[in-house]
FIKOL-904028 format. One record per residue (C-alpha): residue number from 1; x negated, y negated, z; residue in three letters. Coordinates in steps of 0.05 Angstrom, whole numbers, plus 5000, padded with zeros to 4 digits. Layout:
# FIKOL-904028
BAKE pos    u    v    w code
BAKE NUM    X    Y    Z  ALA
...
# end
This chain:
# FIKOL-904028
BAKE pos    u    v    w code
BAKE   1 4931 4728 5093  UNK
BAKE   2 4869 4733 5140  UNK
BAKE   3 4913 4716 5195  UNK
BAKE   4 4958 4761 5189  UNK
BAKE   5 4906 4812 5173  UNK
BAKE   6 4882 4792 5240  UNK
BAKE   7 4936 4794 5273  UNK
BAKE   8 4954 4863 5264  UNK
BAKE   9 4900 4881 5332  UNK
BAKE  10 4937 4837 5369  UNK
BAKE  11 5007 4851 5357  UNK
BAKE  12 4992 4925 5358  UNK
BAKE  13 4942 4925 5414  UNK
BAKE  14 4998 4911 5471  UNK
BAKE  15 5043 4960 5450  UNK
BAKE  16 4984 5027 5435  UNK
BAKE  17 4972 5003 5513  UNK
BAKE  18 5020 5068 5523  UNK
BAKE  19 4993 5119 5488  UNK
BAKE  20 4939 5164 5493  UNK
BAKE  21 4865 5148 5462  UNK
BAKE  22 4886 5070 5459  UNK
BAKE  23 4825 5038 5429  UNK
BAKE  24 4797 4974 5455  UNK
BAKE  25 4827 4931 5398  UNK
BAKE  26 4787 4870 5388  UNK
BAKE  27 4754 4860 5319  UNK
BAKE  28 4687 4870 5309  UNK
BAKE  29 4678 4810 5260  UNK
BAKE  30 4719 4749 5272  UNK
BAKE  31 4724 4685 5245  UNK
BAKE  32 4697 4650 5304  UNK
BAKE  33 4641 4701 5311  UNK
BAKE  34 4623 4689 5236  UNK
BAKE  35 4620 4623 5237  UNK
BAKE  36 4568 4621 5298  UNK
BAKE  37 4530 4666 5254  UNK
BAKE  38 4526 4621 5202  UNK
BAKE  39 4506 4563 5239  UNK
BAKE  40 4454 4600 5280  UNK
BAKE  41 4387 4574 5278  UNK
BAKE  42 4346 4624 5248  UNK
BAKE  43 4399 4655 5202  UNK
BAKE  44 4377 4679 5122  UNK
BAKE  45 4411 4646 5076  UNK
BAKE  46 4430 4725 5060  UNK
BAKE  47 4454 4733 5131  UNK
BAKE  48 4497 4666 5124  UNK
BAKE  49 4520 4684 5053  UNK
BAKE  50 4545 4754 5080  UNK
BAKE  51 4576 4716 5144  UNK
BAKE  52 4609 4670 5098  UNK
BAKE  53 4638 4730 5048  UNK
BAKE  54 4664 4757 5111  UNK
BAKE  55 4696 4700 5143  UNK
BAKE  56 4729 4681 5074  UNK
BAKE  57 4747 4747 5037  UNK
BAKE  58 4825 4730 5059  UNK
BAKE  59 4815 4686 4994  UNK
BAKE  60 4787 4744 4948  UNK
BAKE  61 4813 4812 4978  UNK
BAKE  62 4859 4850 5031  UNK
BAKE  63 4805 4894 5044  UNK
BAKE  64 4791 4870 5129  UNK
BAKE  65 4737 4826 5145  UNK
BAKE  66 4693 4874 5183  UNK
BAKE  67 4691 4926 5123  UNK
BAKE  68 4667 4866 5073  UNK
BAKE  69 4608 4844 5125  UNK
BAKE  70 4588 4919 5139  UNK
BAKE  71 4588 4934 5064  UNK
BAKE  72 4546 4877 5040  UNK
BAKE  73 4496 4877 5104  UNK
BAKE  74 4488 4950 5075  UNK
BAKE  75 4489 4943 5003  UNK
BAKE  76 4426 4972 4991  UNK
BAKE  77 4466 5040 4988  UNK
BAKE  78 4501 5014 4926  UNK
BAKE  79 4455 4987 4865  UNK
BAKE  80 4511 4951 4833  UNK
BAKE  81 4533 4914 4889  UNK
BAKE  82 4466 4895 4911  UNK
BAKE  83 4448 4868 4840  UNK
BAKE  84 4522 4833 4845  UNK
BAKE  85 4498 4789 4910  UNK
BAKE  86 4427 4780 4883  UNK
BAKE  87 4456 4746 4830  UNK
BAKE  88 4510 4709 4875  UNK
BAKE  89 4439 4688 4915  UNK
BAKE  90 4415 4658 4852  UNK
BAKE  91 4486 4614 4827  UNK
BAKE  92 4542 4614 4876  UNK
BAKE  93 4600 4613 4830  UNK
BAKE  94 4666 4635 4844  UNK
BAKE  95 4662 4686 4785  UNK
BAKE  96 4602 4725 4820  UNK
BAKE  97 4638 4716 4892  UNK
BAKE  98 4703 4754 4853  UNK
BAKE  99 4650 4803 4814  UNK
BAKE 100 4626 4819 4878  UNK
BAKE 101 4684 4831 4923  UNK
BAKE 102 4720 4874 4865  UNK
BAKE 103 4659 4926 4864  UNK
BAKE 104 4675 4928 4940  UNK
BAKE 105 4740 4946 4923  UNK
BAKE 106 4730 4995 4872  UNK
BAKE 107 4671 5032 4918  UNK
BAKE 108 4725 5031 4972  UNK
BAKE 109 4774 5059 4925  UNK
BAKE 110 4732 5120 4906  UNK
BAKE 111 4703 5138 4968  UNK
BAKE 112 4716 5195 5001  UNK
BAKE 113 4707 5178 5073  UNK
BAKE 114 4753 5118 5060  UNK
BAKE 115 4836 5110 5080  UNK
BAKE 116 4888 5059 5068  UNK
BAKE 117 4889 5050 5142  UNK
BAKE 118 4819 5016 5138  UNK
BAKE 119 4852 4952 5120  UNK
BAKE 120 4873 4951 5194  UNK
BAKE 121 4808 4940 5213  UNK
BAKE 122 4771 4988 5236  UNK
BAKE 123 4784 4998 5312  UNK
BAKE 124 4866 5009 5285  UNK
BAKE 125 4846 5057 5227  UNK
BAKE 126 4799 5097 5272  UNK
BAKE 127 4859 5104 5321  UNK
BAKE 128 4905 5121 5273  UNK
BAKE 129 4860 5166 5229  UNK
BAKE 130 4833 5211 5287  UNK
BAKE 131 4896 5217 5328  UNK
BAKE 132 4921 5284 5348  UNK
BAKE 133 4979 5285 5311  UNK
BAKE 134 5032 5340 5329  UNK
BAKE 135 5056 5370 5271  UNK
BAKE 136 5130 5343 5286  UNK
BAKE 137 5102 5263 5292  UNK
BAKE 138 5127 5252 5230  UNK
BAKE 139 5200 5211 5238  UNK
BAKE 140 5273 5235 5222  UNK
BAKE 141 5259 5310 5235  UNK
BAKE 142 5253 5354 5290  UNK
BAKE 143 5232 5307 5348  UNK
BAKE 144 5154 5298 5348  UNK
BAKE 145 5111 5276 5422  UNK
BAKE 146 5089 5215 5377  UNK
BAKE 147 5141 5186 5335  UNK
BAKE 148 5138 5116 5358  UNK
BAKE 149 5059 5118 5350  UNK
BAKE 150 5077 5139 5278  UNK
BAKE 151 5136 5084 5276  UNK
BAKE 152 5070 5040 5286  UNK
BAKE 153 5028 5058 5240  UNK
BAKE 154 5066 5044 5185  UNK
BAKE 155 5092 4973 5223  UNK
BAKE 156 5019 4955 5216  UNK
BAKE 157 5012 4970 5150  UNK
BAKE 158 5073 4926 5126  UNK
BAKE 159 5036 4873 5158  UNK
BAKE 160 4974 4882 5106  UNK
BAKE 161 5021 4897 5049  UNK
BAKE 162 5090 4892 5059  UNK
BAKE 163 5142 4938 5035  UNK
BAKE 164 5201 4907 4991  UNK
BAKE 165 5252 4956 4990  UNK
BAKE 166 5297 4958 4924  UNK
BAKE 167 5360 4993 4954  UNK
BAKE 168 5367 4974 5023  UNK
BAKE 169 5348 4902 5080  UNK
BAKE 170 5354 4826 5045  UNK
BAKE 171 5304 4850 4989  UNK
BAKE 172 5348 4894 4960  UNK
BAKE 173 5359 4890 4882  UNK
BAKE 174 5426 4929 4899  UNK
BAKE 175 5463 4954 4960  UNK
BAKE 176 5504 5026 4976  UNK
BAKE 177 5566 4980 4986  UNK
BAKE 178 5550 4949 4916  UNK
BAKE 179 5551 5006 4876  UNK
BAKE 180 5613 5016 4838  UNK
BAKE 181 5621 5064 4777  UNK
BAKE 182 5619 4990 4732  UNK
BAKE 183 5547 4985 4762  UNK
BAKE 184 5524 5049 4760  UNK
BAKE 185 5539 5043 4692  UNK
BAKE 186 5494 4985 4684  UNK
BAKE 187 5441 5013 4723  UNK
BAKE 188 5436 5074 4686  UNK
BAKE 189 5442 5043 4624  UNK
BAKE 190 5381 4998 4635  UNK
BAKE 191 5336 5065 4639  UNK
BAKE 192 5281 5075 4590  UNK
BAKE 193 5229 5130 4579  UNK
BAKE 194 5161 5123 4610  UNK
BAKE 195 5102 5143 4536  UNK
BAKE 196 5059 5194 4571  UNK
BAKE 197 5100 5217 4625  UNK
BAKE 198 5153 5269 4605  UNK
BAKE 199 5216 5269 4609  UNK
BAKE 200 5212 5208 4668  UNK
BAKE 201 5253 5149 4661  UNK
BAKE 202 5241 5080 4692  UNK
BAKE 203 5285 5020 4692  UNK
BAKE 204 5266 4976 4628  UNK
BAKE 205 5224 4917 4664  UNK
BAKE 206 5201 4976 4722  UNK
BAKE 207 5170 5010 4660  UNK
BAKE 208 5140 4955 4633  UNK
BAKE 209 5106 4945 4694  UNK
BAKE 210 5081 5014 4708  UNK
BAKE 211 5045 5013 4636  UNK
BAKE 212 5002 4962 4644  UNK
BAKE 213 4989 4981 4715  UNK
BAKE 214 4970 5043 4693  UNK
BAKE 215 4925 5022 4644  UNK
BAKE 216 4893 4968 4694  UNK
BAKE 217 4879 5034 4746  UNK
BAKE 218 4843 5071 4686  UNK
BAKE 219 4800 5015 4670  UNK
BAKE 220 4780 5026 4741  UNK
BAKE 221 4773 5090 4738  UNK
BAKE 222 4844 5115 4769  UNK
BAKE 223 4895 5154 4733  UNK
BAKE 224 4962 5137 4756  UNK
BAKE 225 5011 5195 4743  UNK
BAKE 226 5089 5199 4749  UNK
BAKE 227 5108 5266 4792  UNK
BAKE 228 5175 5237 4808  UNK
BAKE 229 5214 5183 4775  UNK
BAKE 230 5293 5173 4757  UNK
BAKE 231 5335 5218 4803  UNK
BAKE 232 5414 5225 4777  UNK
BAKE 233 5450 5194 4830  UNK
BAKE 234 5490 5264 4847  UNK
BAKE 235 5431 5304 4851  UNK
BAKE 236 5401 5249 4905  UNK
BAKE 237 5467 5257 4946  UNK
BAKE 238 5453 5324 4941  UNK
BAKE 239 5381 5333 4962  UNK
BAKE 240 5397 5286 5012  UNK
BAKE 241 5452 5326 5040  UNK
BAKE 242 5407 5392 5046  UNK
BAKE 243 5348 5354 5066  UNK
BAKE 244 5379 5319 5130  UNK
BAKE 245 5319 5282 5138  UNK
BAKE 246 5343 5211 5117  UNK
BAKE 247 5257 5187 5130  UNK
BAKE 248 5248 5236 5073  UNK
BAKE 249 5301 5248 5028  UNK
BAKE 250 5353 5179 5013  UNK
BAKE 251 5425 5192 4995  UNK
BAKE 252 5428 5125 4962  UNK
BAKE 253 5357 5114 4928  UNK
BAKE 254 5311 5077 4889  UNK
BAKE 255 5299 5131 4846  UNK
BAKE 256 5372 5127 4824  UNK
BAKE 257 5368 5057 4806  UNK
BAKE 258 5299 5074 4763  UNK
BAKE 259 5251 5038 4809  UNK
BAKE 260 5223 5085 4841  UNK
BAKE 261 5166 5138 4825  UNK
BAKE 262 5137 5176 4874  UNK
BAKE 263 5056 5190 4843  UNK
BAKE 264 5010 5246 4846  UNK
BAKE 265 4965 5230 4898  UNK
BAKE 266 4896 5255 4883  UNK
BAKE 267 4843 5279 4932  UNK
BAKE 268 4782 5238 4931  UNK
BAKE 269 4722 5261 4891  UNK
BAKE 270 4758 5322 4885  UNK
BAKE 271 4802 5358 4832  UNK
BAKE 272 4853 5387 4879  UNK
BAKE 273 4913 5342 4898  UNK
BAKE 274 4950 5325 4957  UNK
BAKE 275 5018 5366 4973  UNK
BAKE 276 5065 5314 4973  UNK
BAKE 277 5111 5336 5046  UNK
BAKE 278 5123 5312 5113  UNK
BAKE 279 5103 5369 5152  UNK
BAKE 280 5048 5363 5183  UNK
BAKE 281 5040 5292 5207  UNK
BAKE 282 4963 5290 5204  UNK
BAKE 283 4968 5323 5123  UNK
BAKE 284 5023 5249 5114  UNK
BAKE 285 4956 5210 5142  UNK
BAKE 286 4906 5239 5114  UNK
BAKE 287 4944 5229 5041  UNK
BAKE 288 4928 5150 5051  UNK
BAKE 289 4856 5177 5041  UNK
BAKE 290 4872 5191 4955  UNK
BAKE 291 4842 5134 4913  UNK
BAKE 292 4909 5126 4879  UNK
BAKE 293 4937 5097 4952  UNK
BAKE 294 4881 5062 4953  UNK
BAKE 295 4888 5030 4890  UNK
BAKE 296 4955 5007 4901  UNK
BAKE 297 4950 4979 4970  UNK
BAKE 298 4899 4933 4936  UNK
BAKE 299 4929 4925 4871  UNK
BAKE 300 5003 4943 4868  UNK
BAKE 301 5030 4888 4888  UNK
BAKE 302 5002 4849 4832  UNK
BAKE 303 5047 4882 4785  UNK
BAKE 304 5107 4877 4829  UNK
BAKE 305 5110 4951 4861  UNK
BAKE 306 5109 4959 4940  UNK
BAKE 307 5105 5011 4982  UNK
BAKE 308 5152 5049 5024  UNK
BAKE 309 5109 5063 5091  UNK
BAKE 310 5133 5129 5108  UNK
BAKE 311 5119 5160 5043  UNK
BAKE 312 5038 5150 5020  UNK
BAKE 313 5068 5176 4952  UNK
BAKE 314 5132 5124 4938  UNK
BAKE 315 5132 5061 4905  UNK
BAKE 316 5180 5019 4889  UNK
BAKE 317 5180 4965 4838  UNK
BAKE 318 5215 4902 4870  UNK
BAKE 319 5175 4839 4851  UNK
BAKE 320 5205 4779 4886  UNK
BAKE 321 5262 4748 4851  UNK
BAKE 322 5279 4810 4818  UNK
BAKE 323 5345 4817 4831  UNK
BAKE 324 5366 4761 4780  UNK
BAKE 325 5324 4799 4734  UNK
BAKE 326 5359 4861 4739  UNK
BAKE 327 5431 4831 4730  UNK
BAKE 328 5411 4783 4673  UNK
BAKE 329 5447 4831 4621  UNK
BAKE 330 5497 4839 4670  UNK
BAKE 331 5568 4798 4650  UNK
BAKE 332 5589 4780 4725  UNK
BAKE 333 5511 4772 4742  UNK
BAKE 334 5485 4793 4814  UNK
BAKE 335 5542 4813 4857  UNK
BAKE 336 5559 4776 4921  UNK
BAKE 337 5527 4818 4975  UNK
BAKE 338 5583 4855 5025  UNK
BAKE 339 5587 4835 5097  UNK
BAKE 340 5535 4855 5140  UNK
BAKE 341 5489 4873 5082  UNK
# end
């Protein structure tokens, strides 16, 4: 993973060469540069220790390398996390090394002057983040001056966590050109209610998910909350239709299949919430700033939900070999995919 997370500068760097405010996109904190660290005469064995964390957190986190190393060289801000790598000091242990990346993670989740787009590294998410967004950037709409720069930001952040898309590309669970009224019925059939959340409906095994992925966010201190889930097929046609914005509004969706919700995105350290919309571009940006984005781009994966780039909000719950999951009631089992699908 830290390669890829490493990556990203590079593959990105050539093609921001174009547009305006390009950053100079070498990492701050590379592997190479870590290890001299650690070798260098006159290092701490604190100094090497943090080098080490730094060089190796591909193995504990997908938080970047230079955000673990600038945290824990000042973690004297943070009691708990200094106590954590005193007692790492003491014992290294894998235990302590996990202890102490995870109250990383859950100060990065709360903060307010953190984004998603941090786990870019920092000279990507500063690009990103303080960009002068037209109101228009955002994709599908009325054309925008910076719609590929947009197209890019989210192409970096499927490197770091990539999406998995449940109704459309070779992850699909189910294709547009599968869907027959004998699936449908299957599909909708295989819908359950969500305890806590309304009237919202979830595919059986997407539900089962969510609930214990909701209950692992509480425990750190993260309420996950279902604004949008199931969406009748004809009423998504319908949207879709009005909308004309196929970035923003999907004819054929995951929310029709029931694994999709799109969440209530918090504001951080705050009691006001996000408006959920694609107009502007810089309020879609600053959204990755909510602890619940956070929280996912960390931990969502885990429980077999991904997101959709575009949309800070939308998750869908795709979990690699799902597909046979979803069919295993199913008499015929998975359908043959169409040509060209």
């Amino acid at each position: 993973m830290q390669n890829v997370r490493l990556a990203v500068p590079v593959i990105l760097g050539g093609l921001l060469l174009g547009c305006a405010a390009t950053p100079d996109v070498q990492p701050t904190v590379d592997g190479a540069r870590v290890g001299a660290l650690v070798d260098r005469p006159g290092t701490t064995r604190a100094e090497a220790l943090i080098a080490e964390l730094a060089d190796e957190s591909d193995y504990y986190t997908y938080l970047a390398p230079e955000y673990v190393y600038t945290r824990l060289m000042e973690r004297g801000d943070s009691p708990e996390i200094a106590a954590a790598f005193d007692r790492l000091l003491l014992g290294d242990m894998p235990a302590l090394r996990s202890e102490l990346i995870w109250l990383i993670e859950l100060e990065f989740v709360h903060a307010a002057g953190t984004s998603s787009l941090d786990l870019l590294g920092p000279e990507l998410s500063e690009h990103f983040g303080d960009f002068e967004w037209d109101p228009a950037d955002y994709p599908g709409g009325p054309e925008g001056p910076n719609e590929k720069l947009a197209d890019m930001l989210t192409d970096a952040l499927d490197l770091v966590t990539p999406e998995r898309r449940a109704n459309r590309t070779r992850t699909a669970v189910i294709t547009r050109g599968e869907a027959n009224d004998e699936l449908w019925a299957y599909m909708l059939n295989q819908w359950v209610s969500v305890p806590g959340e309304g009237d919202w409906k979830l595919n059986r095994h997407a539900a089962v998910s969510y609930l214990a992925m909701r209950e692992a966010a509480a425990a750190d201190g993260v309420e996950l909350k279902i604004l949008s889930g199931h969406r009748d097929p004809e009423v998504a046609r319908r949207n879709a239709a009005a909308a004309g914005n196929s970035f923003a509004v999907a004819s054929f969706s995951s929310h029709s299949l029931g694994l999709a919700i799109d969440f209530v995105l918090p504001k951080p350290e705050s009691d006001e919430r996000f408006r959920l919309t694609t107009r502007p571009m810089g309020d879609v940006v600053d959204m990755r700033r909510s602890p619940v984005h956070k929280w996912l781009h960390l931990y969502g994966r885990d429980f077999g939900w991904y997101p959709f780039q575009h949309e800070p909000w939308h998750w869908e719950f795709n979990p690699p070999g799902f597909r046979d999951v979803f069919f295993m009631d199913y008499p015929a089992g998975p359908p043959p995919r169409p040509s060209g699908e």
